[in-house]
N, C-alpha and C positions, 0 to 999 in steps of 0.2 A: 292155520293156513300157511304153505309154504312161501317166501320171497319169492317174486318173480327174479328178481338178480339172484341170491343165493336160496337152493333151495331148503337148503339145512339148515334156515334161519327161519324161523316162524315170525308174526305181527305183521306190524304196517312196514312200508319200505321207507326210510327214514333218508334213501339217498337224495332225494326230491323235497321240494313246499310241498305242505300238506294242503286236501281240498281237487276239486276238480280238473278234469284237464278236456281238452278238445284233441280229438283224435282223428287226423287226418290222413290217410293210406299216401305212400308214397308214391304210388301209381298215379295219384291224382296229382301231385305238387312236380311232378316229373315230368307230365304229359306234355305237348306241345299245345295244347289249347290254353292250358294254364298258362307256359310260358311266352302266349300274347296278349294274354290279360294287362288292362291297364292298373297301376297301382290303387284307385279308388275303387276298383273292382277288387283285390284280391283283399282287400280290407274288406269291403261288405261281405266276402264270401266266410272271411272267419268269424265278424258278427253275427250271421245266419249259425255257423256252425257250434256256434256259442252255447247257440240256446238250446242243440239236441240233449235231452237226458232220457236213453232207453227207448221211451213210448212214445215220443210225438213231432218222430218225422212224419210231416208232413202239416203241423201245425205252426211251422216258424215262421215268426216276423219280418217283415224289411219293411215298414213302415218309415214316415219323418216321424212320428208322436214316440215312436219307439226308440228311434236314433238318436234323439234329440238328449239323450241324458248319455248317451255313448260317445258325444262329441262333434256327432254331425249336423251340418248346420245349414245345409244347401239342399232343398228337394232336386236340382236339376241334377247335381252330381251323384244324389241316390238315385233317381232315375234311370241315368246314362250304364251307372255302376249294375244295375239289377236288369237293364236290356242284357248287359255283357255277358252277366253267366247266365241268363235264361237261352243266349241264341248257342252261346257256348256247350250248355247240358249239364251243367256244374247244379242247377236248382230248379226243381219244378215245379209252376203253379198249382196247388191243390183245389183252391177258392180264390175264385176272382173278387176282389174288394170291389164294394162301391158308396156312396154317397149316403146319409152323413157320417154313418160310425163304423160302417163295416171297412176291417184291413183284409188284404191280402193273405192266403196262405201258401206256404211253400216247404219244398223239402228237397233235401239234399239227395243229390243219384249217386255216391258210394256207398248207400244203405240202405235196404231194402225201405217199402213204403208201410208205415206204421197202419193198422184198420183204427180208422178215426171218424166217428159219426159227423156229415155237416159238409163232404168233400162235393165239387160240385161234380154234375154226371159224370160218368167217361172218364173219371179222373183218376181213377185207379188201375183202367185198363190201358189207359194213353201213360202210364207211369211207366216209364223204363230205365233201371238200372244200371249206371256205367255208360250214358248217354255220350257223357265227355270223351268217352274215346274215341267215338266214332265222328265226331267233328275235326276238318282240317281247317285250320286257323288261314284266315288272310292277311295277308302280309300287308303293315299300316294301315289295316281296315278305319283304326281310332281316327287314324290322321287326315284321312280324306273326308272332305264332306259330302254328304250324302248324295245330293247334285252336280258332283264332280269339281273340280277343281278350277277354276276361272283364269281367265289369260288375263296375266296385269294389264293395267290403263295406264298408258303414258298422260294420257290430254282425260280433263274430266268430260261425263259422259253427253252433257250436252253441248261441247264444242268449245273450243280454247278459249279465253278469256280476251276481251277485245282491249286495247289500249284505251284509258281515260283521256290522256295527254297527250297533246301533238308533238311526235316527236321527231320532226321535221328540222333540221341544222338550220335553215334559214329562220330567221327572226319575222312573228308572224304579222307585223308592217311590211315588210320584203327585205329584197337581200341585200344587205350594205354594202356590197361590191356592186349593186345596180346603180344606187344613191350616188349624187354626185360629191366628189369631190373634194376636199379644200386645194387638192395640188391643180384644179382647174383655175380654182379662182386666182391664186399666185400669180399668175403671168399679166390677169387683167388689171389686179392691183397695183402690179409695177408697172402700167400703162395708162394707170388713172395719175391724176391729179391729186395728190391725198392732202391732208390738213398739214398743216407742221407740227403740230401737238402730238412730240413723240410719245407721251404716256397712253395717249388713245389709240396708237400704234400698236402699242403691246398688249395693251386689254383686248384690243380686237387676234391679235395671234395667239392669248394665251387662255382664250376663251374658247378656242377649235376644239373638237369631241374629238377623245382619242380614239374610239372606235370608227371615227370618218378619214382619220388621217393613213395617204396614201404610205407605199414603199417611198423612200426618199428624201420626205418631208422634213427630217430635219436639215439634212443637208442644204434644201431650197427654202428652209424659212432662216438658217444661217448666212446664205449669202442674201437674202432680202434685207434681212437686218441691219448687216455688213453695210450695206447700202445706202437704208437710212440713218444708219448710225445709231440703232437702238440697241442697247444691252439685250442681252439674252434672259428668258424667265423659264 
C-alpha cells in the first residue's frame, strides 16, 4: 500500500508515533462556534472524539465514571462542558442516561451517524450532520449568568450597620466646658481666709483635674502663688 506522504514508498508511514490518531476536519476547529467554546469544553470535545473507531458514532461516552481515569474530577465542570457543545452542535445525544447504571450516548456531527441498536426514538431522524455550522455563537454567553447580571450593593441588603458605640464628642456624664470650673473658684479662694499651712496650699492646687482646668490657669494659679508665697508644683 502506497504512503500517504510518498507515494512511491510502500508500508506504514514512519514520519509520525505509531498507533491511533483522532481526526478532526478543519472546518470544525475554524468555525466560529468552536472559536467561543470555553477551554473545558474543547477538552471534553476531543475526549468524546477519542473514543470514535469507525462504527460507533453515536455510542460515545461523556460520563464522570468514564472521565474519571482521563483526569476529570468535577461533575459541574463536565456538565457545564457537555451543555456547551450540545447547544453548540459539536455532539449529539443518541440515549438519554438515567439512574442507577445507565450513561449517556452521544455522537459527533462531522460524521455521519453510525446504525447502532438501543438509540432512543427519533434519534436517528432528529440526527443532523454539520449541525455546528449553522449555530452563531454569542458573544460571553459563558460569562453572564443565566439571570443576568446584578447591580453591585454598596450597603448590605438588609440595611447599613447601626453604630454599637456612642460616638458622641461629649463625654457621656456631659460636657466639661458645662462643668464648672477651677478658674471660678480662684477669685473666691483669694477672698477667703485660708489656713497658713502653705503645704495644704499646694496639695489643694496640684490636685485640680487637668481636664477641668480652664484657658489661663496657669497664669492665675502663678500669680495666686506669687501671693502666698508657695513654690510652684
Amino acid at each position: 500500500m502506497a504512503n500517504a506522504r510518498n507515494p512511491k514508498r510502500k508500508g506504514r508511514d514512519t514520519s509520525r508515533d505509531q498507533g491511533g490518531f483522532v481526526a478532526i476536519p478543519w472546518s470544525v476547529l475554524d468555525c466560529p462556534a468552536y472559536a467561543s467554546l470555553s477551554h473545558p469544553a474543547r477538552s471534553l470535545l476531543m475526549e468524546i472524539a477519542r473514543q470514535y473507531v469507525r462504527d460507533n458514532n453515536g455510542r460515545l461516552l461523556a460520563s464522570q465514571r468514564h472521565l474519571e481515569s482521563r483526569g476529570w474530577k468535577s461533575w459541574d465542570v463536565i456538565t457545564r462542558a457537555k451543555r456547551e457543545l450540545l447547544e453548540a452542535g459539536f455532539i449529539f445525544e443518541t440515549v438519554m442516561g438515567h439512574r442507577p447504571n445507565k450513561a449517556s450516548w452521544y455522537a459527533v456531527t462531522w460524521r455521519m451517524l453510525d446504525r447502532i441498536p438501543g438509540y432512543d426514538a427519533g434519534a436517528e431522524q432528529l440526527f443532523e450532520r454539520g449541525s455546528y455550522r449553522k449555530k452563531q455563537p454569542t458573544k460571553n454567553a459563558i460569562l453572564t449568568p443565566s439571570h443576568g447580571a446584578g447591580r453591585p450593593q454598596i450597603a448590605p441588603p438588609d440595611g447599613a450597620i447601626k453604630a454599637l458605640f456612642d460616638l458622641s464628642p461629649a463625654p457621656s456624664h456631659g460636657d466639661h466646658l458645662d462643668m464648672p470650673s477651677i478658674g471660678v473658684c480662684i477669685p473666691v479662694l483669694s477672698a477667703v481666709r485660708l489656713p497658713a499651712s502653705r503645704t495644704l496650699i499646694s496639695r489643694v492646687l496640684r490636685r485640680v483635674r487637668l481636664v477641668n482646668r480652664p484657658a489661663g490657669y496657669a497664669e492665675v494659679r502663678s500669680r495666686f502663688s506669687e501671693s502666698l508665697g508657695v513654690a510652684h508644683g
